[in-house]
BAFI-3210 file (N, C-alpha, C; in Angstrom, 3 decimals, decimal comma, padded with zeros to 6 digits):
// residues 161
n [1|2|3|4|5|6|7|8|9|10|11|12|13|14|15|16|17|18|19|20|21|22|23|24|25|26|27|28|29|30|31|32|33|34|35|36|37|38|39|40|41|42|43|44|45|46|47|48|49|50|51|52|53|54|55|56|57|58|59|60|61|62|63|64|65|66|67|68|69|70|71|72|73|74|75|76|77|78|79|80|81|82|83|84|85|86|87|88|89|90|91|92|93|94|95|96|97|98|99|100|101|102|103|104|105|106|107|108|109|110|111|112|113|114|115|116|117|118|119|120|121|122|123|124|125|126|127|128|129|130|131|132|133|134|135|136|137|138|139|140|141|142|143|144|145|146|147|148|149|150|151|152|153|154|155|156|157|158|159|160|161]
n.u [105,391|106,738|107,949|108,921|110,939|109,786|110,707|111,990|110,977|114,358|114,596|116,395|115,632|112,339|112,473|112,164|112,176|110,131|111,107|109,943|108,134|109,247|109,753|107,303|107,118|107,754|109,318|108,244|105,313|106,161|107,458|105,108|102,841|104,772|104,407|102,323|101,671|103,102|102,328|099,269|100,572|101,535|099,439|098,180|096,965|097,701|100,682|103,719|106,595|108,705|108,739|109,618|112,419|112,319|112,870|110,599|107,382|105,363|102,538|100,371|096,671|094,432|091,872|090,140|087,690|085,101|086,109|088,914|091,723|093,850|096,010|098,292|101,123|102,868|101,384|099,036|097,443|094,366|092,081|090,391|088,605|086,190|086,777|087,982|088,897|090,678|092,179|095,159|097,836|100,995|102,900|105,792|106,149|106,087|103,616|102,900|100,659|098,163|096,013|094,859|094,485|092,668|091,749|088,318|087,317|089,039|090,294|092,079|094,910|096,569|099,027|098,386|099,710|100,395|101,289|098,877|096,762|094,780|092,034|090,759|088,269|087,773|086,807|085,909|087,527|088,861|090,027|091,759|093,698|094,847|095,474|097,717|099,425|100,395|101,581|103,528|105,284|106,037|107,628|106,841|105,649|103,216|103,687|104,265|102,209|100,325|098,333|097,312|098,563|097,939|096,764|096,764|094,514|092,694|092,871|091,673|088,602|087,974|088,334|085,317|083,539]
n.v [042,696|043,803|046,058|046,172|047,219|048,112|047,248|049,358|049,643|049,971|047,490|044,625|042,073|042,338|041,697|038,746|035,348|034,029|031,535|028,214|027,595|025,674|025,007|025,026|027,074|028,205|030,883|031,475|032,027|034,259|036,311|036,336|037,728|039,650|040,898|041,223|043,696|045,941|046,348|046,870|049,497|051,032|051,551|049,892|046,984|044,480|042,450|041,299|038,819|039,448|042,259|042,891|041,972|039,357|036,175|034,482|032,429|033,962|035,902|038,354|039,576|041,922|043,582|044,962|044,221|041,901|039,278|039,329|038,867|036,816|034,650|033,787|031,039|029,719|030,111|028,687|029,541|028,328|029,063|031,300|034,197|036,354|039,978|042,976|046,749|048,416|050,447|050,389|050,778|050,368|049,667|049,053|050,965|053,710|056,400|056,158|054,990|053,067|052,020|048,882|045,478|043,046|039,449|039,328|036,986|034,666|031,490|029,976|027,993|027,042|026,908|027,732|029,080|026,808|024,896|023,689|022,638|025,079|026,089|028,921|031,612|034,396|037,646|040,528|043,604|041,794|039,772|040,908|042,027|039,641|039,160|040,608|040,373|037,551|037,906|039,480|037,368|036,118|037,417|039,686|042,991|045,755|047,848|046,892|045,897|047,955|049,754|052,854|055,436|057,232|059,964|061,590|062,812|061,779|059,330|059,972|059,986|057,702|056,211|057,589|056,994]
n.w [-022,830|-026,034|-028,270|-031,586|-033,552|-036,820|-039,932|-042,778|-046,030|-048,625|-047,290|-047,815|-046,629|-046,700|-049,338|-049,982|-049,746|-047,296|-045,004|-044,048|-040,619|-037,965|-035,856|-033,318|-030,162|-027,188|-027,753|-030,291|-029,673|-028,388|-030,215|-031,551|-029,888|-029,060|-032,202|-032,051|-030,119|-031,542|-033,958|-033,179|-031,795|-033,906|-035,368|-037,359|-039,722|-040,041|-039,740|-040,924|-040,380|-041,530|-041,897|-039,212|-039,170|-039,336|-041,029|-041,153|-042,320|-041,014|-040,057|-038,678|-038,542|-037,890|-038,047|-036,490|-035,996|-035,757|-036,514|-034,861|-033,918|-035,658|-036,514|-038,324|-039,751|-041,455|-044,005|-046,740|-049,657|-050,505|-052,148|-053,901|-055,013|-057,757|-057,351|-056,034|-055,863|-054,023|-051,426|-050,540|-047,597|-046,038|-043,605|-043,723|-045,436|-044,916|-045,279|-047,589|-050,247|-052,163|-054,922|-055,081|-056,970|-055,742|-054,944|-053,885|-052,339|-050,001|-048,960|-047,020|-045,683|-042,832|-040,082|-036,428|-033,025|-032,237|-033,664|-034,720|-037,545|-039,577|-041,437|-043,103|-043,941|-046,112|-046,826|-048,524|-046,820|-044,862|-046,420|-048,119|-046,095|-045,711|-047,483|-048,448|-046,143|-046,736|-049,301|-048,012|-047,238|-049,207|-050,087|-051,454|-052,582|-051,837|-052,991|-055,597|-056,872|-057,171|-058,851|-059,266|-057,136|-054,102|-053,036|-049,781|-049,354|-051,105|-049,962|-047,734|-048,590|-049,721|-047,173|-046,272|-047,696]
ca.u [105,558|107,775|107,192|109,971|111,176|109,588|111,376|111,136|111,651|114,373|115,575|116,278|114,506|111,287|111,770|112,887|111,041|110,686|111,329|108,417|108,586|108,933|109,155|106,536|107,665|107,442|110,077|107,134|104,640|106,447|107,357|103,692|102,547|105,246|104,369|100,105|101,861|104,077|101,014|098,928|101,273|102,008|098,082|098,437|095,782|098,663|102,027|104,752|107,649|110,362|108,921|110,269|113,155|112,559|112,979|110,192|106,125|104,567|101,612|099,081|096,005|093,352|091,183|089,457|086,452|084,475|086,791|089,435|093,564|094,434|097,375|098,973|101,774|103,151|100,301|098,922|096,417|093,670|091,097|090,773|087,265|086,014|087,836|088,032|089,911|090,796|093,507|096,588|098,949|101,897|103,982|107,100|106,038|105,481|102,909|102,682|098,666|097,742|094,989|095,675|093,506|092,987|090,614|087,458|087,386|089,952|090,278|093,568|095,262|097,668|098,710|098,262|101,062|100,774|101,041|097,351|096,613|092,707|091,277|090,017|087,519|087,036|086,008|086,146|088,686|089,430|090,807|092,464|094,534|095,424|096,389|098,592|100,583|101,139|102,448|105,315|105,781|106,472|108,761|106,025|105,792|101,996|104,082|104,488|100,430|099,537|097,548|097,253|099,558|096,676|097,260|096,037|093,170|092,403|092,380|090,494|087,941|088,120|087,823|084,613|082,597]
ca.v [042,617|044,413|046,930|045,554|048,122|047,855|047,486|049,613|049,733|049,002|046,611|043,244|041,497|042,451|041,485|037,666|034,444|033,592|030,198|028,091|027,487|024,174|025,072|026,043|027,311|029,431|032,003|031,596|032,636|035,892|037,031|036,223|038,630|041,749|041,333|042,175|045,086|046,326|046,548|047,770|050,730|051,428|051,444|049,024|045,776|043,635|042,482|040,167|038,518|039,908|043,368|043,099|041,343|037,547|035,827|033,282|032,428|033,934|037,158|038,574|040,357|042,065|044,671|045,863|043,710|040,939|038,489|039,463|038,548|036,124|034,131|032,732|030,416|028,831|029,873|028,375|030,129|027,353|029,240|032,843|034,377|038,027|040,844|044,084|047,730|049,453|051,387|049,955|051,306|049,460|049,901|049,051|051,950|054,848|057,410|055,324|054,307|053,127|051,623|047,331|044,999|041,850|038,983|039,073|036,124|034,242|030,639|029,847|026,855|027,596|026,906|028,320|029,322|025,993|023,980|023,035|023,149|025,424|026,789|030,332|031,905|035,353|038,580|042,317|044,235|040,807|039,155|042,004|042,256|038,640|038,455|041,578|039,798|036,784|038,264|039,537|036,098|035,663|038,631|040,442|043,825|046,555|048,583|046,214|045,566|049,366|050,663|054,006|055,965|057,702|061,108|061,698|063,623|060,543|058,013|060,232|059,927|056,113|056,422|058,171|056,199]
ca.w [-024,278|-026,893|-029,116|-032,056|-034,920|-037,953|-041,081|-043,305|-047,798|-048,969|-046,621|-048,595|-046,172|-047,758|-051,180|-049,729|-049,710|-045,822|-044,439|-043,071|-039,245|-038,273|-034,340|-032,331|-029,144|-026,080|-028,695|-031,486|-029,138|-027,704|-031,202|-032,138|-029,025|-029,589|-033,497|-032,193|-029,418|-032,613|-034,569|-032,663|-031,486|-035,320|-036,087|-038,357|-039,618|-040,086|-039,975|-040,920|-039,561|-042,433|-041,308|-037,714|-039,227|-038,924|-042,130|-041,307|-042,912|-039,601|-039,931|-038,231|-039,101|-036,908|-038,884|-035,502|-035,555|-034,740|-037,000|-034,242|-034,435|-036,871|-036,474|-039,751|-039,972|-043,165|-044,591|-048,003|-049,969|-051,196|-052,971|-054,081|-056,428|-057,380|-057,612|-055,452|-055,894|-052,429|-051,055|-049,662|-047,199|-045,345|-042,564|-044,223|-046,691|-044,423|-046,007|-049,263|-050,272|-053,780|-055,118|-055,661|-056,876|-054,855|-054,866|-052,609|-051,075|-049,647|-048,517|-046,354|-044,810|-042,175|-038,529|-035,213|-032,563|-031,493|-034,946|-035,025|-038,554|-039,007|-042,594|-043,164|-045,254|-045,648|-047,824|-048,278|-046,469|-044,036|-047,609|-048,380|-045,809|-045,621|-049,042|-048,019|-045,316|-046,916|-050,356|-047,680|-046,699|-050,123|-051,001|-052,645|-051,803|-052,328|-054,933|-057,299|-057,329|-057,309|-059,955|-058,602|-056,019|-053,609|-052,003|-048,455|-049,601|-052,048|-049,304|-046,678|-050,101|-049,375|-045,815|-046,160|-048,490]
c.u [106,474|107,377|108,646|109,880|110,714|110,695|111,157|111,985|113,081|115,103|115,211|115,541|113,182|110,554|112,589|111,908|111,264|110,730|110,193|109,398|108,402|109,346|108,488|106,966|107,190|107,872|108,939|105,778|105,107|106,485|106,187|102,898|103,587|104,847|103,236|101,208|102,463|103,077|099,852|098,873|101,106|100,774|097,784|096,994|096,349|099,932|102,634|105,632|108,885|109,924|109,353|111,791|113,407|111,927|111,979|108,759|105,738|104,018|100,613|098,370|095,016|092,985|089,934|087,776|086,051|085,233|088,145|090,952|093,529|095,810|097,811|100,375|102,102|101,715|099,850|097,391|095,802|092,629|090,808|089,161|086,749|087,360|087,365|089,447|089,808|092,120|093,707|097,391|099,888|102,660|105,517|107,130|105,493|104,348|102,657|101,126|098,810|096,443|095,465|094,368|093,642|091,583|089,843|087,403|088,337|089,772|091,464|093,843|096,356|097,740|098,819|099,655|101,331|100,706|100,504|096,911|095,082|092,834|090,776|089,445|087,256|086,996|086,292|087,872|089,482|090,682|091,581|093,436|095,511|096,320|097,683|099,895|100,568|101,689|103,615|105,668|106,647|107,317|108,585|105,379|103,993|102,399|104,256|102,926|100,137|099,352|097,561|097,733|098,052|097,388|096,960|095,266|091,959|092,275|091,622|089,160|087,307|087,248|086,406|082,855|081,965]
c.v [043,753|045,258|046,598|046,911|047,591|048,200|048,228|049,793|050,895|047,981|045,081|042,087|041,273|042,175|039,498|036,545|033,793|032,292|029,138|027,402|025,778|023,683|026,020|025,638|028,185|030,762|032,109|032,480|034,204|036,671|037,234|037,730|039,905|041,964|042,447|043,533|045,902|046,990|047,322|049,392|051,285|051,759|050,795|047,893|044,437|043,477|041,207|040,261|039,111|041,633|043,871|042,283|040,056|037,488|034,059|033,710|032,580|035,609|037,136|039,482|040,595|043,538|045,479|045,739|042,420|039,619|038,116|039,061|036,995|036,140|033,489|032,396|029,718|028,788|029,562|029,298|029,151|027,986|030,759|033,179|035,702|038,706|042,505|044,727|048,357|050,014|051,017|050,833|049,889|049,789|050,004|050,375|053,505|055,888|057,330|054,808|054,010|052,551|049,849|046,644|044,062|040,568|039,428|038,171|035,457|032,823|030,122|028,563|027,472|026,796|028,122|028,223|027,990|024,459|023,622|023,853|024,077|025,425|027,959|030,808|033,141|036,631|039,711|042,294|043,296|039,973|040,273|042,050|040,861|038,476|039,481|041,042|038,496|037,207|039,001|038,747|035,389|036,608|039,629|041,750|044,778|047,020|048,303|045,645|047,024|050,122|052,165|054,603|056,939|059,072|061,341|062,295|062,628|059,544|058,489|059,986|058,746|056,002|056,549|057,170|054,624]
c.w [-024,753|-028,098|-030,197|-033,087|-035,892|-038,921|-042,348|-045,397|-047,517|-048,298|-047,680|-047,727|-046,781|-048,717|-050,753|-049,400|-047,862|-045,897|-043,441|-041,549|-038,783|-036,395|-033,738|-030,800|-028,135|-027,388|-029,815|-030,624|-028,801|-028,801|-032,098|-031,146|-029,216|-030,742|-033,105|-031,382|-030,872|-033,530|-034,226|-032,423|-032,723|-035,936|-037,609|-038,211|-039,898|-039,850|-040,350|-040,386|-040,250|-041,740|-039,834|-038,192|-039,411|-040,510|-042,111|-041,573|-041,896|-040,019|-039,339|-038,650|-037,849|-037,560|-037,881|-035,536|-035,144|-035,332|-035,820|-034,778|-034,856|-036,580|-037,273|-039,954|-040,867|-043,555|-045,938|-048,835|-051,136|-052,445|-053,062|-055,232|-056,261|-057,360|-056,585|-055,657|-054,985|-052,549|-049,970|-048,812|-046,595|-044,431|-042,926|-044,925|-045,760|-045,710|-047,781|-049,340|-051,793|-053,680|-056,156|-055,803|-056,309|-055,132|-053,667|-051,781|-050,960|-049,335|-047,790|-045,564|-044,011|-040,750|-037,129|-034,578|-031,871|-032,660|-035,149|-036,498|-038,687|-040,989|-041,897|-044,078|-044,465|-046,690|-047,434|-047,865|-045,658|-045,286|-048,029|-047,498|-045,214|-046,060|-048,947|-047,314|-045,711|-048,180|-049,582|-047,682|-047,939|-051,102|-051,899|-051,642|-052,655|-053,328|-056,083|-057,918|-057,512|-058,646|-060,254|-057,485|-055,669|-052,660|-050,520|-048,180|-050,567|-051,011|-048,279|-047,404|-049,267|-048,467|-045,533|-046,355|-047,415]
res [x|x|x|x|x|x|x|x|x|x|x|x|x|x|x|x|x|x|x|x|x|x|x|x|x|x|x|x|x|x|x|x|x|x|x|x|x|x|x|x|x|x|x|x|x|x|x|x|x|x|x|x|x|x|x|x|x|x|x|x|x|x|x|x|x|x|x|x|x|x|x|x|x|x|x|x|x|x|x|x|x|x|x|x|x|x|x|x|x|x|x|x|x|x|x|x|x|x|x|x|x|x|x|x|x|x|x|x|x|x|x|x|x|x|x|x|x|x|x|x|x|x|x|x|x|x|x|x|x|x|x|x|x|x|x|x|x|x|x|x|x|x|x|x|x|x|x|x|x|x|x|x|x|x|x|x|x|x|x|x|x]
***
């Protein structure tokens, strides 16, 4: 696997509506597997495809529990309820945190790396960072939701609680 450069603000990439994928492939798979190494490496709970460069509806999420990696492809967002305030960071955004609001729960249509359509339902910090990587997908970036810019004494705070 591949450890790919992240992209990082302001590349116009970013602020750009991606393109849904409309082949799945061996090439969909590999860039699905360096995105998780990429991620990983970066200590990250997500990523998208405009942040490695690729201008297509493909993210992953893995928040380091029992929900595990999340593979989302042209993903649609069906149902959304509640409200939660946490603290954001991003990869694209080195050393950037605020405080965004987001819904709690989530409901998602999407496919897999192998175009099998699923559903997803999910809550807390898992919806949170869904709704995260697909508002890249859609050219929508944390800073333009942030309420509050968070210091790194303010999100160890967070952290804690």
């Amino acid at each position: 696997m591949a450890i790919l450069p992240i992209v990082t603000y302001p590349n116009e990439i970013l602020e750009q509506k991606c393109d849904k994928v409309t082949v799945f492939d061996k090439k969909l798979a590999k860039l699905l597997d360096n995105m998780y190494d990429t991620m990983i490496e970066a200590d990250g709970v997500g990523l998208a495809a405009p942040q490695v460069g690729v201008k297509r509806q493909i993210a992953i999420v893995d928040i380091g529990d029992d929900s595990g990696t999340l593979e989302m492809i042209n993903p649609e967002i069906l149902e959304t309820d509640g409200e939660q305030i946490g603290p954001e960071g991003c990869l694209s955004f080195p050393n950037v945190y605020g405080e965004v609001k987001r819904p709690y729960y989530v409901r998602v249509r999407a496919k897999d790396r192998k175009g099998r359509e699923y559903e997803i339902e999910a809550e807390d910090f898992f919806a949170r960072a869904i709704l995260h990587e697909i508002d890249h997908l859609q050219g929508i970036l944390f800073t333009k939701k942030i309420s509050k810019y968070l210091s790194e004494e303010e999100l160890e705070r967070y952290e804690e609680e």
